[in-house]
C-alpha positions as CSV (number, residue, x, y, z in Angstrom):
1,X,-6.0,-10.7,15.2
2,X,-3.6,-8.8,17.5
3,X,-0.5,-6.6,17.1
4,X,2.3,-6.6,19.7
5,X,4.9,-5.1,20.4
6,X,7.8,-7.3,21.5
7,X,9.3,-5.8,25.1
8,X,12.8,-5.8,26.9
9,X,13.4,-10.1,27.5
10,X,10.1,-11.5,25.5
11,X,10.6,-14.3,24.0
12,X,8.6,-16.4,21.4
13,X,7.3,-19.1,24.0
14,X,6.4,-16.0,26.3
15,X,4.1,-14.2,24.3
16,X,2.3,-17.3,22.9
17,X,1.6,-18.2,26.7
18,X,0.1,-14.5,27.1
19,X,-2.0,-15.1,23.9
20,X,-3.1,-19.3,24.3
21,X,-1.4,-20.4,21.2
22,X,1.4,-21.9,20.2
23,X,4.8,-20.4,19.4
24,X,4.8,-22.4,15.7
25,X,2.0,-20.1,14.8
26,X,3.3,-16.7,15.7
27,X,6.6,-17.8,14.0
28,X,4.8,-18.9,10.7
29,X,2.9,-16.1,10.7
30,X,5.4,-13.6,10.7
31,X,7.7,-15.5,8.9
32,X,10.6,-15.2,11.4
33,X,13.6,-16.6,10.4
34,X,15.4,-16.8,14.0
35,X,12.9,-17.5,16.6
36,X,15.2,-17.3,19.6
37,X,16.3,-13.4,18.7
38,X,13.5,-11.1,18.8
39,X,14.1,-7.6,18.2
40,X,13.2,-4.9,20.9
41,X,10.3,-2.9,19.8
42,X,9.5,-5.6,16.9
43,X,5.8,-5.5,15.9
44,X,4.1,-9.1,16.3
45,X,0.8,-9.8,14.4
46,X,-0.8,-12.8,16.3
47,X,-3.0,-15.3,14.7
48,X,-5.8,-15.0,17.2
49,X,-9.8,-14.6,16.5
50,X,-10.5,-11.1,17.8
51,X,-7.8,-9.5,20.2
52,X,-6.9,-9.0,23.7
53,X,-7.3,-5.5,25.8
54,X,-5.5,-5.1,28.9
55,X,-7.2,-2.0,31.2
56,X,-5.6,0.8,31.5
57,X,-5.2,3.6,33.9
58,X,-8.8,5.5,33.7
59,X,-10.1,3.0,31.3
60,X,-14.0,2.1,31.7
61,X,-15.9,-0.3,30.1
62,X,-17.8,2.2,28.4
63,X,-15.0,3.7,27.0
64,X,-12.9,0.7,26.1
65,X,-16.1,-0.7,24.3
66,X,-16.5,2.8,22.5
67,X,-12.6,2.3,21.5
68,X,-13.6,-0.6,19.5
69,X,-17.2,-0.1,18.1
70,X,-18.9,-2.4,20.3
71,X,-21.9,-2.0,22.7
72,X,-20.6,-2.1,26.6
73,X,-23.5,-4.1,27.7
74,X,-22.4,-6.8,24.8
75,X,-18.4,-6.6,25.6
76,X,-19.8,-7.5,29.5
77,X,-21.7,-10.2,28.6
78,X,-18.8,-11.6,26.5
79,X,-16.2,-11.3,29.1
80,X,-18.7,-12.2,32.0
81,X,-18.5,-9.3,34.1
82,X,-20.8,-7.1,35.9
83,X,-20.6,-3.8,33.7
84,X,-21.3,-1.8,36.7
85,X,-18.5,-2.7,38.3
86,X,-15.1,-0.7,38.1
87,X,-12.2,-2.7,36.2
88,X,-9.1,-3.2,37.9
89,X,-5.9,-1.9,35.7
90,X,-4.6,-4.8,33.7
91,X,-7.6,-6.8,34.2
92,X,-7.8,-8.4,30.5
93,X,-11.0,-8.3,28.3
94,X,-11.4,-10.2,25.2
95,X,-12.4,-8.2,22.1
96,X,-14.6,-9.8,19.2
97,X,-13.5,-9.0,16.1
98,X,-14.7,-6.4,14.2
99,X,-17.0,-6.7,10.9
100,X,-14.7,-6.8,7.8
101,X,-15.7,-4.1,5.1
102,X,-15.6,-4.7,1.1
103,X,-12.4,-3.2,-0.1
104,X,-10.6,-3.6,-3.9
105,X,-6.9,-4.3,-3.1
106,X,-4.4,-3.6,-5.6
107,X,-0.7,-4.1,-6.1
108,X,1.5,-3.3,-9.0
109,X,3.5,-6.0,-10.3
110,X,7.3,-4.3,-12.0
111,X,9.1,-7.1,-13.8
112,X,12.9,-6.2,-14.8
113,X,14.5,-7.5,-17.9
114,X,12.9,-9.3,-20.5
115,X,11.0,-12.0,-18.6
116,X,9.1,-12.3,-14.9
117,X,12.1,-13.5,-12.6
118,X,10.2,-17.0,-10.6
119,X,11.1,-15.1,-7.3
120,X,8.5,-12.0,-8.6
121,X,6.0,-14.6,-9.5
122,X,6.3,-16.3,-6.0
123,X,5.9,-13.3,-4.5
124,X,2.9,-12.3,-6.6
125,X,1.4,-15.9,-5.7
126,X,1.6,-15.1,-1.9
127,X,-0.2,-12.0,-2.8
128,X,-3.3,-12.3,-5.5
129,X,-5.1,-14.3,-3.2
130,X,-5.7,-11.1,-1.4
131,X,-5.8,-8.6,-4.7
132,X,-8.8,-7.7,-7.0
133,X,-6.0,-6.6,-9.6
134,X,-2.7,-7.6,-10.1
135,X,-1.3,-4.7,-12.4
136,X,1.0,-5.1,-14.5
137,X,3.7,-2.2,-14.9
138,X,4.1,-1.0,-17.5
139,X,2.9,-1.1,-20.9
140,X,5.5,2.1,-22.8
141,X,3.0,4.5,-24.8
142,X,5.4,5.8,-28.0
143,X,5.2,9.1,-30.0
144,X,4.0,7.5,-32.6
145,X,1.1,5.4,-30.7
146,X,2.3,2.1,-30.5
147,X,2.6,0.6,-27.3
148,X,6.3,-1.1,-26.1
149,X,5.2,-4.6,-24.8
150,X,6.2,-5.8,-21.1
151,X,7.3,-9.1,-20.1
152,X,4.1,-11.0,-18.9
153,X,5.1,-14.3,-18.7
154,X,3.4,-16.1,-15.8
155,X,1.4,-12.9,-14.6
156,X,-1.8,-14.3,-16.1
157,X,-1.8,-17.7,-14.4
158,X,-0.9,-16.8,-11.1
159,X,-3.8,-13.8,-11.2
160,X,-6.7,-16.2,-12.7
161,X,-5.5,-18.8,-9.9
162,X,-6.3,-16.4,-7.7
163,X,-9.3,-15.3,-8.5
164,X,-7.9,-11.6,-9.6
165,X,-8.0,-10.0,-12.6
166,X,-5.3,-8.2,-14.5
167,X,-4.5,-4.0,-15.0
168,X,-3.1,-3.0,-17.6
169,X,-0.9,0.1,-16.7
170,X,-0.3,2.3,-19.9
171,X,2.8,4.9,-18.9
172,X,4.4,7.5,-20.6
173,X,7.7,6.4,-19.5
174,X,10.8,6.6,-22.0
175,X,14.3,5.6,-21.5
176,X,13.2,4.9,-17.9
177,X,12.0,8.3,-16.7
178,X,8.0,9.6,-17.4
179,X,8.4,11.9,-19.9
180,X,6.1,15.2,-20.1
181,X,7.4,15.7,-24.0
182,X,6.2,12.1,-24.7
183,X,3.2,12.8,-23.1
184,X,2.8,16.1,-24.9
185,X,3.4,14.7,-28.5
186,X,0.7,12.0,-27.1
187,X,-2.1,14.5,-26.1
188,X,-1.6,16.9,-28.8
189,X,-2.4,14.6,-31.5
190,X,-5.9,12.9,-31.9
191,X,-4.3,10.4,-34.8
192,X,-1.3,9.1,-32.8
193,X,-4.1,9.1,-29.8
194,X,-6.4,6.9,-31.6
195,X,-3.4,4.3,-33.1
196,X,-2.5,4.3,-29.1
197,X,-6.1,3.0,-27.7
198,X,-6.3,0.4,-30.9
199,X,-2.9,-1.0,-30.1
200,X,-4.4,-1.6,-26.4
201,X,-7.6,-2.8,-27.0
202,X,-5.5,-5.6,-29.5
203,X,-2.7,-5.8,-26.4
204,X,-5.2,-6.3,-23.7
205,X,-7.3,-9.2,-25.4
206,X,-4.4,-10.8,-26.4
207,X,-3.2,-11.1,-22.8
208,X,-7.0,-12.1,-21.2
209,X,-8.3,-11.5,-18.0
210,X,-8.3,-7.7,-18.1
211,X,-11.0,-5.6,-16.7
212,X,-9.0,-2.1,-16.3
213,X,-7.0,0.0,-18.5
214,X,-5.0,2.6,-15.8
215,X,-3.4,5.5,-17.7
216,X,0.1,6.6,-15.4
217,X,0.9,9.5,-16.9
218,X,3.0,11.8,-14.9
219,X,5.6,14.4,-15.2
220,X,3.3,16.4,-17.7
221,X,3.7,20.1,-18.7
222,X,1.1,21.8,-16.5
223,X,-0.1,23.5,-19.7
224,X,-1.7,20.0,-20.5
225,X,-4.0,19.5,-18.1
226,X,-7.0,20.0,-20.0
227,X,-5.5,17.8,-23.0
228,X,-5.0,15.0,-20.7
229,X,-8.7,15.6,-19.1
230,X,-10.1,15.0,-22.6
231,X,-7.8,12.2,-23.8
232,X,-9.3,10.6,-20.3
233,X,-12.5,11.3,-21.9
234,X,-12.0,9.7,-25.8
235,X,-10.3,6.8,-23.6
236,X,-13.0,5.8,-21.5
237,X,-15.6,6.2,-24.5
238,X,-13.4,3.8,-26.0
239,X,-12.6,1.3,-23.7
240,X,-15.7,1.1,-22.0
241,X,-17.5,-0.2,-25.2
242,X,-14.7,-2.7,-25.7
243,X,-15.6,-3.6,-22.0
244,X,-12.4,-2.4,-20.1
245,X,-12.7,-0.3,-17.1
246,X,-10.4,2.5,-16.7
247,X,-8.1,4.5,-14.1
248,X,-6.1,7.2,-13.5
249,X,-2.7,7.9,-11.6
250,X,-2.6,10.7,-9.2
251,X,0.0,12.7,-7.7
252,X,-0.4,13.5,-3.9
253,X,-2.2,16.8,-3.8
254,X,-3.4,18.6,-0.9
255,X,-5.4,21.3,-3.4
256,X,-6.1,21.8,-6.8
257,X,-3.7,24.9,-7.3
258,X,-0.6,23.0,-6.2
259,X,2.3,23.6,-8.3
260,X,4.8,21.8,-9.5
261,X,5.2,19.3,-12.6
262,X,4.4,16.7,-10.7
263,X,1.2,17.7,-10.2
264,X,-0.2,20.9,-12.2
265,X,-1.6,18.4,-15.3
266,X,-3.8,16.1,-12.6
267,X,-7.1,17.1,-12.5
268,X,-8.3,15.4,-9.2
269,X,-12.0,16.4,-9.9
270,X,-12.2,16.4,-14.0
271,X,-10.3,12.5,-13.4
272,X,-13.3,11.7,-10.6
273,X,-15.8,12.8,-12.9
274,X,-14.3,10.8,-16.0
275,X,-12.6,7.1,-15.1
276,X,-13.9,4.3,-13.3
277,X,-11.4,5.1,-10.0
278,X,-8.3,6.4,-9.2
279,X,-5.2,6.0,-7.4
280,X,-3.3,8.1,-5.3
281,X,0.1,8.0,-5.2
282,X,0.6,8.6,-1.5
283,X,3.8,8.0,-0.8
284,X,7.6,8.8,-1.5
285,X,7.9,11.8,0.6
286,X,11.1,10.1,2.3
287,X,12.2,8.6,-0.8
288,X,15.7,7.4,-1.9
289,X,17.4,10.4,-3.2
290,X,16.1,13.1,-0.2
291,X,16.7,12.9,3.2
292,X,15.5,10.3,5.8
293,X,11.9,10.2,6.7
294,X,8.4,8.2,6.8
295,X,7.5,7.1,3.3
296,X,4.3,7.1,3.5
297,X,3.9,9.4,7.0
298,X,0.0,8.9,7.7
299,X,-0.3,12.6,8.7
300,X,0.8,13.8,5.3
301,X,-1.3,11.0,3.8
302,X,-4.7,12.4,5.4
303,X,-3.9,15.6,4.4
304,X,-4.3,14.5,0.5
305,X,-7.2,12.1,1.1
306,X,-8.8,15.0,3.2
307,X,-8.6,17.4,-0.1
308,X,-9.4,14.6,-2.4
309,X,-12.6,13.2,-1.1
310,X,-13.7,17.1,-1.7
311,X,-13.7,16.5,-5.2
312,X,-13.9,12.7,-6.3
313,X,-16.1,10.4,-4.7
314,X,-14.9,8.4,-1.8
315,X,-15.7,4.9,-4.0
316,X,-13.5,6.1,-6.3
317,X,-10.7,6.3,-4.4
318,X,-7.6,3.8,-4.2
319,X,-5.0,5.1,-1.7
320,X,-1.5,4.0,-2.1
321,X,0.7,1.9,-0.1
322,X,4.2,1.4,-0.4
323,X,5.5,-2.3,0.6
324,X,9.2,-0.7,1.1
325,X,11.4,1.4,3.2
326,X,14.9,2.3,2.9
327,X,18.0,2.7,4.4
328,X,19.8,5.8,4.4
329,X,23.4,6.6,5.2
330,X,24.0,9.8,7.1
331,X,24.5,12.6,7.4
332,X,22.5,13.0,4.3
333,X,23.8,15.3,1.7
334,X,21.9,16.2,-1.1
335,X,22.7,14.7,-4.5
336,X,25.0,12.3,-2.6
337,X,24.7,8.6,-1.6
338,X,20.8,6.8,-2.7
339,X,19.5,5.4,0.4
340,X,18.9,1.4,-0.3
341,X,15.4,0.0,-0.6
342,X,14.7,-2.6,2.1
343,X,11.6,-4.7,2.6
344,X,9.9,-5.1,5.9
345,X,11.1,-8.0,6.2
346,X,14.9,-7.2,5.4
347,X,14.6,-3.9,8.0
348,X,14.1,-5.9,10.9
349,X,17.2,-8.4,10.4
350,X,19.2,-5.2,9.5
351,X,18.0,-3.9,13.0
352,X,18.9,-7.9,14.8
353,X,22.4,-7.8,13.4
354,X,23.4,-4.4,14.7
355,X,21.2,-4.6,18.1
356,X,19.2,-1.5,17.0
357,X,15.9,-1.5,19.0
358,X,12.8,-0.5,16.5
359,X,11.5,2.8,17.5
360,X,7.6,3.8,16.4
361,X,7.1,7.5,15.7
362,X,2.9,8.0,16.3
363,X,2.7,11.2,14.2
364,X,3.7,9.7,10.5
365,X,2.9,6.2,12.3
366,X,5.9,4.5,11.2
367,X,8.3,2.3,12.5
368,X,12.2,3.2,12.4
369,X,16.0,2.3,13.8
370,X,18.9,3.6,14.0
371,X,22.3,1.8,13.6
372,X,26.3,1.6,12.9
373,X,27.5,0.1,10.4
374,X,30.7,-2.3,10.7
375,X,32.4,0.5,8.9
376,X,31.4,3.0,11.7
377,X,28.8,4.6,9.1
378,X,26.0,6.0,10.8
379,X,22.2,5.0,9.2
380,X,18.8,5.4,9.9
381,X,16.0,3.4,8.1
382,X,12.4,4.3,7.7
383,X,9.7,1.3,6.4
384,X,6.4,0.0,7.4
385,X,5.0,-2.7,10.0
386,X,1.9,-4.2,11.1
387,X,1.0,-1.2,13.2
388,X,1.6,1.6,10.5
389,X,-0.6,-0.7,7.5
390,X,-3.2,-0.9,10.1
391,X,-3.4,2.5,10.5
392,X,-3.6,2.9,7.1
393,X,-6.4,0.4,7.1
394,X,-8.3,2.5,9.6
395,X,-7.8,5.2,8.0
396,X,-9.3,4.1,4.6
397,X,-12.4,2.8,6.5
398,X,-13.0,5.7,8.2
399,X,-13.0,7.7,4.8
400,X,-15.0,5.3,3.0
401,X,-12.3,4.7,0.3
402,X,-12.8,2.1,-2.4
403,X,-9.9,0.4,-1.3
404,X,-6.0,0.4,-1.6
405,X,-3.2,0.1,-4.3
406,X,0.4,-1.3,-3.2
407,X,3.8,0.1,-5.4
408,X,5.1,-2.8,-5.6
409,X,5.3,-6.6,-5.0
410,X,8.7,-8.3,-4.6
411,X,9.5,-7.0,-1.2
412,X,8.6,-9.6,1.7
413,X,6.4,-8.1,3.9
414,X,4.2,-10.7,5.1
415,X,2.1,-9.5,7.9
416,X,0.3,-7.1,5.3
417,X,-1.3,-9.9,3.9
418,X,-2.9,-11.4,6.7
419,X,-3.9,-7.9,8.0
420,X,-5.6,-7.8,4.7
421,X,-7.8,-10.5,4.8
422,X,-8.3,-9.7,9.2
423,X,-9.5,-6.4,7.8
424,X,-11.6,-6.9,4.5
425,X,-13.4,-8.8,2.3
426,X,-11.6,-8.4,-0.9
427,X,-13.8,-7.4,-3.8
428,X,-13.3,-9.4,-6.9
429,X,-13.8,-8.5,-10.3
């Protein structure tokens, strides 16, 4: 499979000629709604077995071949070519594709309102063939240990269709915000503790098909930290004989002294060393209500996975993804205008119908535009394309994660998908 990048005057019918196949299959591929108006700087994925290389200046074989893991003898032979000769500057090679790695994929599922909207379901069909959970946010833990039910209607089909299996995400989210009192009055009393993991053992084998029980509690006084390290503990003794795996949600941190209430009550290592896996909630550092950047900028993303392989296994490890961007109006004044969420999908249209040509920034490897509105407002918008996921991807192999976890479906972002299934073979549970 092959990225590209769509240059000044390409054209649909152009770049399946460069690649040998038809135009019908990049369009269905990428789901593109207008085939005759590409957008400048647009990433492409193209449905091809392996991928193209054209040489560049001071390329050598040997060094194109160590570029994608493959022996320079071999990538001769398969392009039948003498490897001692020199290779002409855009000379094309063909590149086999590279040995897909097991991964567990994850993606949280959000319903609003008091049933599963059919466009949420459709979208969760398009993804749990590639997911080993679907996870379904969220289940409301209460002060008094009972647990305020979600809409699940339809979530349990479309995952055993699949093949995936179901999380069950327990939160400490009241009146719409996590709240660290909730989650105090939780951890400071064993009782309400114990009516709390009966009311989701009886929740979870009522729904079927749940493996994991993933704790998301956040916004906690830092003076809990240990509290919520041994409620992790009584949880997992409990869970684990009723036959339930269990996770943890963690806060982005680059050390374990980081401050903030975000982050002080996350144990990174005492959470390694007590639940099944984790996952990191790398992402949200542009976010709706600051100003405009990279969501998920890959540079800042390393620099949590680098600290938290330190302390928690690599195969425990679930890195998050977003499947979002936004759109923010400037200037940006804090406290002011949200910026509006867009899907991949939805950011290049926004970029076709005011010419804006897609821009890629290769530190936070992310895609982004700028544009005017028909008001004359000023915006820029931030979000995620083939090449940022895949460098994502890379990144998560070269770590040795156990896979990664996706906030949240409903947002079309097709090519992710099918860089999914180019890139792993998706554990299921």
């Amino acid at each position: 499979m092959q990225i590209h990048v769509v240059r000044e005057g390409e054209t649909i019918w152009g770049i399946a000629q460069e690649f040998g196949i038809s135009g019908e299959a990049i369009v269905q591929a990428n789901q593109i709604p207008e085939p005759n108006r590409l957008v400048l700087g647009q990433a492409l994925v193209i449905p091809i077995v392996g991928s193209f290389y054209w040489v560049q200046p001071g390329d050598s074989l040997f060094s194109i071949a160590q570029q994608f893991g493959i022996n320079y003898l071999t990538l001769a032979q398969i392009n039948g070519i003498n490897p001692t000769q020199p290779l002409n500057t855009g000379f094309r090679l063909y590149i086999p594709p590279r040995q897909k790695t097991n991964a567990e994929i994850n993606a949280y599922i959000e319903p609003s309102g008091e049933t599963v909207s059919e466009n949420l379901l459709n979208s969760a069909r398009e993804a749990a063939p590639h997911l080993t959970y679907l996870a379904m946010f969220s289940f409301e833990a209460r002060r008094d240990g009972s647990l305020e039910p979600m809409p699940t209607n339809g979530i349990p089909e479309v995952a055993r269709t699949a093949g995936a299996s179901l999380m069950m995400v327990v939160s400490n989210l009241e009146n719409g915000q996590f709240s660290g009192e909730l989650g105090k009055a939780i951890l400071q009393s064993s009782a309400v503790q114990d009516v709390l993991l009966d009311n989701i053992v009886e929740e979870a084998k009522r729904i079927g098909n749940i493996s994991d029980i993933h704790f998301d509690f956040e916004f906690l006084p830092g003076d809990q930290r240990e509290a919520y390290n041994n409620f992790l503990r009584k949880a997992v003794e409990r869970l684990h004989a009723e036959g339930f795996m269990v996770s943890s949600a963690l806060a982005p941190k680059t050390s374990g002294e980081q401050a903030g209430q975000w982050y002080e009550a996350h144990d990174y290592q005492a959470h390694g060393e007590i639940v099944d896996f984790v996952v990191l909630m790398t992402y949200e550092w542009g976010y709706s209500g600051g100003p405009p950047m990279a969501v998920s900028p890959i540079n800042e993303v390393e620099k949590v996975l680098n600290y938290a392989v330190t302390v928690i296994p690599a195969n425990k490890i679930m890195m998050g993804q977003n499947l979002y961007g936004y759109d923010w109006t400037l200037p940006f004044v804090p406290g002011g205008e949200y910026a509006r969420t867009v899907s991949p999908q939805r950011a290049i249209e926004i970029a076709k119908e005011n010419n804006a040509a897609i821009q890629y920034d290769t530190t936070a490897q992310a895609p982004f535009f700028d544009y005017v509105d028909a008001q004359g407002k000023s915006h820029k918008v931030w979000f995620e394309d083939a090449r940022s996921i895949q460098a994502k991807f890379d990144l998560l192999k070269r770590l040795g994660l156990r896979g990664i976890s996706y906030w949240k479906l409903g947002l079309a972002f097709p090519q992710n998908w099918l860089l999914i299934q180019n890139n792993f073979n998706v554990v299921k549970r």
